[in-house]
C-alpha positions in Angstrom: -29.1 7.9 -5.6 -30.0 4.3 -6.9 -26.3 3.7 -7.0 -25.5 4.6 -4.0 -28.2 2.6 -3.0 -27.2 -0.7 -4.3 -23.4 0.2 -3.4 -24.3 -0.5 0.3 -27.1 -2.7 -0.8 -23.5 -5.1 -1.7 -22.2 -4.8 1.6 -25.1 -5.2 3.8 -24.8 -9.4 3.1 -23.8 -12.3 5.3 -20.6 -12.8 3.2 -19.4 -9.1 2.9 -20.3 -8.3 6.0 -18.1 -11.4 7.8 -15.2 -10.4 5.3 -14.9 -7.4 6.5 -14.2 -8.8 10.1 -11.7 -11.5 9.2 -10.2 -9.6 6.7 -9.6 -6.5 9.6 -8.8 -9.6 12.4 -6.3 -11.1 10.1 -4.9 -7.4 9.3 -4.5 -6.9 13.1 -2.6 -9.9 13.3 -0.5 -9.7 10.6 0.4 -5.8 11.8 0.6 -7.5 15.2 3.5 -9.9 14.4 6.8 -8.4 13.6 8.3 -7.8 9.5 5.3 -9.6 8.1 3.2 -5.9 7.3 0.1 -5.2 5.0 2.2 -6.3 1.7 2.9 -9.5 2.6 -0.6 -10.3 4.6 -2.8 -9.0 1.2 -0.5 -11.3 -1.1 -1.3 -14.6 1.5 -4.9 -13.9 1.0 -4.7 -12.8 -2.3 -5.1 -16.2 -4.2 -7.7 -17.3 -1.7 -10.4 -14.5 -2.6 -9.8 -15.7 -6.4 -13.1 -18.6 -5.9 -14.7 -15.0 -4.0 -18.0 -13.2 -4.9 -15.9 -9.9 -6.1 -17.3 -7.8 -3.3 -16.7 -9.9 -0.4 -12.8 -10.8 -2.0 -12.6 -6.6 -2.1 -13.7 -6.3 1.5 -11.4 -8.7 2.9 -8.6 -7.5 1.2 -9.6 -3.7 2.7 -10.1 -5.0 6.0 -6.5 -7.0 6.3 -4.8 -3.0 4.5 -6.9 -1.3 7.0 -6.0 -3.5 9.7 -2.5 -4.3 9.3 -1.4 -0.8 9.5 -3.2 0.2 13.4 -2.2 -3.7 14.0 1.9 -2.6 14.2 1.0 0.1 16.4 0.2 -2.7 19.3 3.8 -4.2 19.0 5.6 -0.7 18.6 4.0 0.1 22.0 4.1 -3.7 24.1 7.7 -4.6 22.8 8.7 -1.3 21.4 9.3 -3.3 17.9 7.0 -1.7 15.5 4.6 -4.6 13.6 5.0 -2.4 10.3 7.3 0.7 9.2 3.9 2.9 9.6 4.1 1.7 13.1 7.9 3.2 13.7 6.8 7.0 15.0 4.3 5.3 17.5 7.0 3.3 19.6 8.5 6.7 19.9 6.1 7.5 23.3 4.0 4.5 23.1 6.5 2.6 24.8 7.4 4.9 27.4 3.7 5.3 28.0 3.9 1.0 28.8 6.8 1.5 30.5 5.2 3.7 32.7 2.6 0.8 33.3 -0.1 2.6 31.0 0.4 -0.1 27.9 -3.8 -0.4 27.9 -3.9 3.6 28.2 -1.4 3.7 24.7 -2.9 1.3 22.9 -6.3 2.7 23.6 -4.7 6.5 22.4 -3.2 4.4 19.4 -6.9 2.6 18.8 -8.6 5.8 18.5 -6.9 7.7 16.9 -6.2 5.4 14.0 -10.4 4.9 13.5 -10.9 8.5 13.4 -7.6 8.7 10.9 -9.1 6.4 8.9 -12.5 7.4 8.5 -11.5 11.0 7.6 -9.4 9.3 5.0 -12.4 8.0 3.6 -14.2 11.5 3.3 -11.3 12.3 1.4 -12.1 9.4 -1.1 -15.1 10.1 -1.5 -14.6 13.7 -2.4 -11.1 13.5 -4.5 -11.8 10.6 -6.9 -14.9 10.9 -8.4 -13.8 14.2 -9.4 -10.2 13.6 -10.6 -12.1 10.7 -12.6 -15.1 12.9 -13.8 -11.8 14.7 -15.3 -10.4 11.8 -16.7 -13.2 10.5 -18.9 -11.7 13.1 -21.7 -8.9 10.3 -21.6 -8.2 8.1 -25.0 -5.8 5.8 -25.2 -3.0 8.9 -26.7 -4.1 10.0 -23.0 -3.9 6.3 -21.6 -0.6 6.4 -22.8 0.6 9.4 -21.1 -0.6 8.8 -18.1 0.8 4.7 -18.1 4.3 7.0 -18.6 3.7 9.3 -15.9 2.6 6.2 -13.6 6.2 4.6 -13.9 7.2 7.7 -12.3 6.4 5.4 -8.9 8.9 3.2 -9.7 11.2 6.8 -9.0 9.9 7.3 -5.9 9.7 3.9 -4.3 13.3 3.3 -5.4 15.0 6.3 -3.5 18.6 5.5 -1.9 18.9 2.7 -5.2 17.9 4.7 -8.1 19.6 2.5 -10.9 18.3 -0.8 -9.4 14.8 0.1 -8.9 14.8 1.6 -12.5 16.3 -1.8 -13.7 13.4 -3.9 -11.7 11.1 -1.8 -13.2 12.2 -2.8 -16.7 12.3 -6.4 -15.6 8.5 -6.4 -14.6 7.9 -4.8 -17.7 9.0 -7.6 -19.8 7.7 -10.5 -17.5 4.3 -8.9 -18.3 5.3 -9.4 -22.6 5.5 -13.1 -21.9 2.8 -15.1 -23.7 0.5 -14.5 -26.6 0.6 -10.8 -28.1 -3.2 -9.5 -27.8 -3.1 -7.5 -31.0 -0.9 -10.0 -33.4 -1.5 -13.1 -31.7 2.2 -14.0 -31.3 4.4 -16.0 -29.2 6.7 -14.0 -27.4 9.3 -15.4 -24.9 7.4 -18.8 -24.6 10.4 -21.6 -25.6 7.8 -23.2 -26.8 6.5 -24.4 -24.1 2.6 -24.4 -23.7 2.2 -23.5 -20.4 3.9 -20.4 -21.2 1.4 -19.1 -23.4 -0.6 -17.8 -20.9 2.0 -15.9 -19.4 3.5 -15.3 -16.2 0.0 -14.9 -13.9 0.5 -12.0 -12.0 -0.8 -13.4 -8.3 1.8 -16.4 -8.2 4.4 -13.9 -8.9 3.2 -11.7 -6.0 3.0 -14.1 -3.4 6.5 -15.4 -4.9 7.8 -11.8 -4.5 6.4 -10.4 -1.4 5.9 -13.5 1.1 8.2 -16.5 -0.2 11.3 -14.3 -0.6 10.7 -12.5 3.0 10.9 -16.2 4.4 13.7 -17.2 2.4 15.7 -13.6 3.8 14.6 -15.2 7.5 16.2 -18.1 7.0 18.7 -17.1 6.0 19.7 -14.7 8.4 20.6 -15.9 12.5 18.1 -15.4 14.6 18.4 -14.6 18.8 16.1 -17.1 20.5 14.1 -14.2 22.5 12.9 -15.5 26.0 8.7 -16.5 26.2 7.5 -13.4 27.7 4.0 -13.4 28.5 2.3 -10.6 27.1 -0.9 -10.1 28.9 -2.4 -6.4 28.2 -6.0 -4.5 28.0 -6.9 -1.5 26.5 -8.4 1.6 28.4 -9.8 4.3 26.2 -9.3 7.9 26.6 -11.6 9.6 28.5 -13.2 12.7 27.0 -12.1 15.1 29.1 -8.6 13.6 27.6 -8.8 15.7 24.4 -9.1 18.3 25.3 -6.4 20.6 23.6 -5.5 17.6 21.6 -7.9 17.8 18.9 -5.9 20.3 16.8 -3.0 17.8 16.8 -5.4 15.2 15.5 -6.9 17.5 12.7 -3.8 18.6 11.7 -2.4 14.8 11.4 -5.5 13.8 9.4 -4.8 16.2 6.8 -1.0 15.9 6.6 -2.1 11.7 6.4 -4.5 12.4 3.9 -2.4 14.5 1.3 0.8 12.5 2.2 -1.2 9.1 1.3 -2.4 10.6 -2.1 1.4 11.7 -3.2 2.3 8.3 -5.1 5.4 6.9 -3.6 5.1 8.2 0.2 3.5 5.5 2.2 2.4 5.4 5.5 5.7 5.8 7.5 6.6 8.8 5.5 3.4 10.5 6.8 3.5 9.4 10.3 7.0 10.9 10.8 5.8 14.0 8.8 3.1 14.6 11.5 4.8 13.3 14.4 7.7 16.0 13.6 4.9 18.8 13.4 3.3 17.6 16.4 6.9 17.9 18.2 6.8 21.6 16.7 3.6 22.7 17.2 1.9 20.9 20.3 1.4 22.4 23.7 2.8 19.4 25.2 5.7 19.5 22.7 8.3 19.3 25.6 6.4 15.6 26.5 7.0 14.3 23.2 9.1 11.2 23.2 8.6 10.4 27.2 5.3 8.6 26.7 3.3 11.4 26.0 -0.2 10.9 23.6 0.5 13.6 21.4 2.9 11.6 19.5 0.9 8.4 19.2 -1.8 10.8 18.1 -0.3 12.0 15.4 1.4 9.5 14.3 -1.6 6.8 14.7 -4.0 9.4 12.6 -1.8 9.8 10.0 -0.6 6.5 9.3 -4.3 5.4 9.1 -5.0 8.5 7.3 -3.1 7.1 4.8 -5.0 4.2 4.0 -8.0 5.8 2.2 -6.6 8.8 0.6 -3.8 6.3 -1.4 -7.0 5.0 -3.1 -7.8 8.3 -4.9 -4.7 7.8 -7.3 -5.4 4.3 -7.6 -8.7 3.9 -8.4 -9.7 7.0 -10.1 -6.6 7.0 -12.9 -5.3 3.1 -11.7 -1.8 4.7 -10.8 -0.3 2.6 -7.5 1.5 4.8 -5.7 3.2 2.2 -3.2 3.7 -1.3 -2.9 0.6 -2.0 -0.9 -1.4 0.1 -3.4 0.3 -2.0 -6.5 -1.0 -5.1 -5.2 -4.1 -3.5 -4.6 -4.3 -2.8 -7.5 -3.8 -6.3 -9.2 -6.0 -7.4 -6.6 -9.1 -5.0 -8.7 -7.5 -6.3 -12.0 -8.3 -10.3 -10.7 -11.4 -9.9 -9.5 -12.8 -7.8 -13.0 -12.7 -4.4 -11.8 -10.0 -2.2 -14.3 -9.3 1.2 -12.1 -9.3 4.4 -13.6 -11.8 6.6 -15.3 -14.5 3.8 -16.7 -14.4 2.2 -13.3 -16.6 5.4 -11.9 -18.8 5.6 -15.4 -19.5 2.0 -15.5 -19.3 0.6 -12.3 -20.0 3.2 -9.4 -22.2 1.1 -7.6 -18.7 -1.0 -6.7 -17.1 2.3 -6.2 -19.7 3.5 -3.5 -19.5 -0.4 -2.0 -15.8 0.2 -1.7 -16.1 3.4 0.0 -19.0 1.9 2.5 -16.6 -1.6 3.3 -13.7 1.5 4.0 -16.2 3.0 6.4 -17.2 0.0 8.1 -13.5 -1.8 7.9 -13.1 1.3 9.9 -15.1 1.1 12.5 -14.6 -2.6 13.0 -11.0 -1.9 13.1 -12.1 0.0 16.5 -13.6 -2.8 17.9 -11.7 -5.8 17.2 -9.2 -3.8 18.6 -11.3 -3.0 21.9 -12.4 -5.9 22.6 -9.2 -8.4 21.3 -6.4 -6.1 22.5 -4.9 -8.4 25.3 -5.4 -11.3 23.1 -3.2 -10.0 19.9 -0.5 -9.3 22.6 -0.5 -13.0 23.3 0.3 -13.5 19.1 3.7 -12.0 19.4 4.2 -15.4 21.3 4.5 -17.6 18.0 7.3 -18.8 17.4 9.6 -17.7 14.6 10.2 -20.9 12.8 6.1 -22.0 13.1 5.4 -18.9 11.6 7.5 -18.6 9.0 6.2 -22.4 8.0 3.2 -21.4 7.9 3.3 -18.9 5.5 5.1 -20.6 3.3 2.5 -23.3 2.9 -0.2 -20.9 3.0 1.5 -19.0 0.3 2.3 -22.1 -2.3 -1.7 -23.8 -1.8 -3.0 -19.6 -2.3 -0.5 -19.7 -5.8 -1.7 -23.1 -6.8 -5.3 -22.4 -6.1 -5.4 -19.6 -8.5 -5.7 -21.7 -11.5 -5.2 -25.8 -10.5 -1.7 -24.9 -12.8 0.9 -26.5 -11.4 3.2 -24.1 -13.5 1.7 -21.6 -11.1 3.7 -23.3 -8.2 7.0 -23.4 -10.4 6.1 -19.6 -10.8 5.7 -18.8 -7.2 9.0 -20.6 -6.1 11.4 -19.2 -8.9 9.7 -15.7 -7.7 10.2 -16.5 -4.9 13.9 -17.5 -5.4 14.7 -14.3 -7.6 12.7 -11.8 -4.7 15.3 -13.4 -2.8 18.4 -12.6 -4.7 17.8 -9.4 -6.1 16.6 -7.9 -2.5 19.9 -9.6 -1.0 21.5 -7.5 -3.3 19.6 -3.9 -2.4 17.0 -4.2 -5.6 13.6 -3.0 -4.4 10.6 -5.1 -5.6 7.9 -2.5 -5.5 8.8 -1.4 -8.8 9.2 -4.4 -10.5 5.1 -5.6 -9.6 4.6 -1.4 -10.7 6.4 -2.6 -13.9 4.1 -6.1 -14.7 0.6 -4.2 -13.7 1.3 -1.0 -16.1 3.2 -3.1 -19.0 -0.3 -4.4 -20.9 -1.8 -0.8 -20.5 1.5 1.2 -21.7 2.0 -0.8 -24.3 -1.4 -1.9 -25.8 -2.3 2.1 -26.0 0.8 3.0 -27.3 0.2 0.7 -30.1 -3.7 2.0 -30.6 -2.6 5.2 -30.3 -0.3 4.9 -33.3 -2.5 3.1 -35.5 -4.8 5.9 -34.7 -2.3 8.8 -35.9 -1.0 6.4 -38.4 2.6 5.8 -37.3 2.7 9.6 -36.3 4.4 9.6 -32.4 4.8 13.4 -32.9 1.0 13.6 -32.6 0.6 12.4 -28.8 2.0 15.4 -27.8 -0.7 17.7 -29.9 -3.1 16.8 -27.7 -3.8 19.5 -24.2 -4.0 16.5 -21.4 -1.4 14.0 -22.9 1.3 17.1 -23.4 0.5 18.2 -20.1 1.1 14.4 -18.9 4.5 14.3 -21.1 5.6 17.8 -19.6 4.9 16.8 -15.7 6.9 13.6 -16.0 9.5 15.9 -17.6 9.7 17.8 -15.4 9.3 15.8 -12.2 12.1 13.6 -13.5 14.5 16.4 -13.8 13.8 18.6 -10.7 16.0 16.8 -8.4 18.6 17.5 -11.3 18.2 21.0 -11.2 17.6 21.1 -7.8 21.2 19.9 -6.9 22.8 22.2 -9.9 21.0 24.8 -8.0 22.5 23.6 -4.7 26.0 23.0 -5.9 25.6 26.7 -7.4 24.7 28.1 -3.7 27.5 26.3 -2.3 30.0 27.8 -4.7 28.5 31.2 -4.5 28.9 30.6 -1.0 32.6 29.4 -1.1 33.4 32.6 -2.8 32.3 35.0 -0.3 34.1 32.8 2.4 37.1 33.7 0.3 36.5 37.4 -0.1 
């Protein structure tokens, strides 16, 4: 009870308190504005919350997650261009709904259901990951080892449709995380003997390098339409009460498919608004409605996305597994500011934990009401020009990278990042796994090397031991399902073929 005391004894301060706003205002906006999403608005902040108290920095990176993902669902229904891929399933009827002339109606459908999402979302937290780390306190580092295997798993699943290129990404952030001095032999490794080097290739400049300079260099490169200045000028009218009725077993139903979607590493958002939009098209009463503007579908798609949000923190802070690309850089964003997910984060620091699970619950509810009250004004945001914008993040970016450490090798680090971000996703390489790869190298590799000195050279041993087996079995077999699974399906077809012949 005294922790959970001083857990919202953090937030209830001046400083946390306005983070939480900004951070949610700044997530709205970025969700707001076309191809920017929650990636690419937590790694412009990123470097700024460095010089932050650490829960304030936490909060305002939770409010601009929170926010970014309902903040696409206010494009996806204005202009029918979803803000962010979660946002994709809510253009579906929210548009139709503004074509209609209810825009303020959608939105406020879209507002609401993504606050309630979210909150539930947060019960889930709450419940799941102290008890998945309660379990995990059994861990040493045989078992850290394991598990830093069965974590590069996500770079599988966030590198579906370009298997061999996301595995090869991987690889390459696992050796940008080797550069610098070796913590157990004190060696130089991969340093030309240059000084700067020694401290190795800082993980935030790379970030911001990967995520936001290389999405601006793939603008400018591409030709651009010059869109005419429309001028986007609409409210939001919340559902009346009498309005849910029948519609609250759609919005259960889309919490919970959100919520175990979110905690499946390498799912996302998107994966689980389309998931519950498709059962809603199967299972609601207005099921014949769906896709003419109808606020079933922005119900369960709105709920699920923002469902998402809360439940993708179970992996990640309880064993420190991301399980997307907004959770990875979550992730480094805990590493910066001194918190080390996993396990010892809920035995020796669970008054942060319960202050992270409080900022969720109020990032939530301010999420409601920024979008209440500043609806009509974030339409007027999609009015910013391209070329302003894309200037501006570029210079917020390189000052956010440089403020990190005063290092000018920091800038060089951002813009040749930044440069290689570009190329490789020019050439259909994801990047996800490659920040997966530099956040689990130090971990994989440090308790591999314990581990052995603690067996004495004896590999064979890990896999004596109940949890790491059971680690070294699941990756085993997760890696070679889809194997079997097409063998299995080839099989079918052939049995199949044969009876077509008879």
């Amino acid at each position: 009870m005294d922790t959970l005391a001083l857990g919202l004894e953090h937030i209830l301060t001046l400083p946390t308190l306005a983070a939480i706003v900004v951070g949610t205002v700044l997530g709205v906006v970025v969700g707001v504005l076309p191809g920017l999403g929650s990636v690419i608005g937590i790694t412009m902040v990123l470097p700024f919350t460095f010089t932050m108290p650490q829960i304030p920095a936490l909060a305002l990176m939770l409010g601009i997650y929170c926010g970014s993902v309902y903040g696409g669902s206010i494009s996806a229904i204005v202009i029918n261009t979803p803000g962010t891929p979660q946002a994709a399933a809510t253009a579906l009827d929210g548009f139709p709904m503004a074509q209609r002339g209810d825009a303020g109606l959608a939105i406020g459908w879209a507002t609401t259901a993504s606050t309630i999402g979210g909150l539930f979302s947060v019960g889930v937290l709450v419940l799941a990951a102290p008890q998945l780390a309660a379990f995990s306190l059994n861990f040493t580092v045989i078992e850290y080892f394991a598990l830093g295997v069965f974590a590069l798993i996500c770079i599988a699943n966030v590198s579906r449709g370009a298997m061999a290129k996301g595995l090869l990404s991987g690889v390459i952030g696992l050796f940008l995380a080797t550069v610098g001095v070796d913590q157990v032999t004190g060696d130089m490794r991969f340093t030309f003997d240059n000084f700067e080097m020694t401290a190795g290739i800082s993980l935030i400049p790379a970030i911001v390098g990967l995520f936001a300079l290389s999405e601006m260099f793939v603008r400018a490169s591409e030709s651009h339409v010059v869109k005419e200045s429309i001028a986007y000028k609409v409210g939001i009218r919340l559902p009346r009460l009498t309005d849910w009725r029948g519609r609250l077993g759609i919005l259960l139903k889309s919490c919970l498919i959100g919520s175990f979607v979110g905690a499946l590493p390498g799912t996302g958002a998107a994966t689980a608004a389309f998931i519950s939009y498709s059962e809603a098209k199967r299972s609601s009463r207005n099921r014949d409605k769906l896709g003419t503007g109808e606020p079933d579908g922005i119900i369960s798609a709105e709920s699920a996305n923002n469902a998402v949000t809360g439940s993708a923190m179970v992996p990640t802070l309880a064993l420190g597994i991301p399980g997307d690309p907004v959770t990875a850089v979550m992730l480094g964003t805990f590493i910066v500011h001194g918190l080390t997910p996993g396990p010892r984060l809920f035995s020796e620091h669970l008054d942060l934990v319960y202050a992270i699970f409080f900022i969720l619950v109020a990032v939530n509810v301010a999420m409601f009401i920024v979008g209440a009250i500043g609806a009509q004004a974030f339409t007027r945001v999609l009015r910013v020009p391209e070329p302003l914008l894309m200037t501006t993040v570029v210079v917020i970016s390189l000052i956010g990278a440089y403020g990190v450490r005063g290092n000018p090798i920091d800038l060089i680090t951002a813009f040749v990042a930044g440069i290689g971000g570009f190329l490789l996703r020019k050439n259909g390489f994801p990047l996800a796994p490659m920040v997966i790869g530099m956040v689990l190298s130090q971990m994989i590799e440090n308790s591999l090397r314990q581990g052995l000195l603690i067996t004495r050279g004896d590999f064979l041993a890990f896999f004596q031991r109940p949890i790491s087996l059971t680690l070294f079995v699941l990756t085993f077999a997760i890696l070679v399902w889809p194997l079997v699974r097409r063998l299995l399906g080839r099989g079918k077809g052939a049995t199949l073929d044969e009876g077509n012949l008879e």
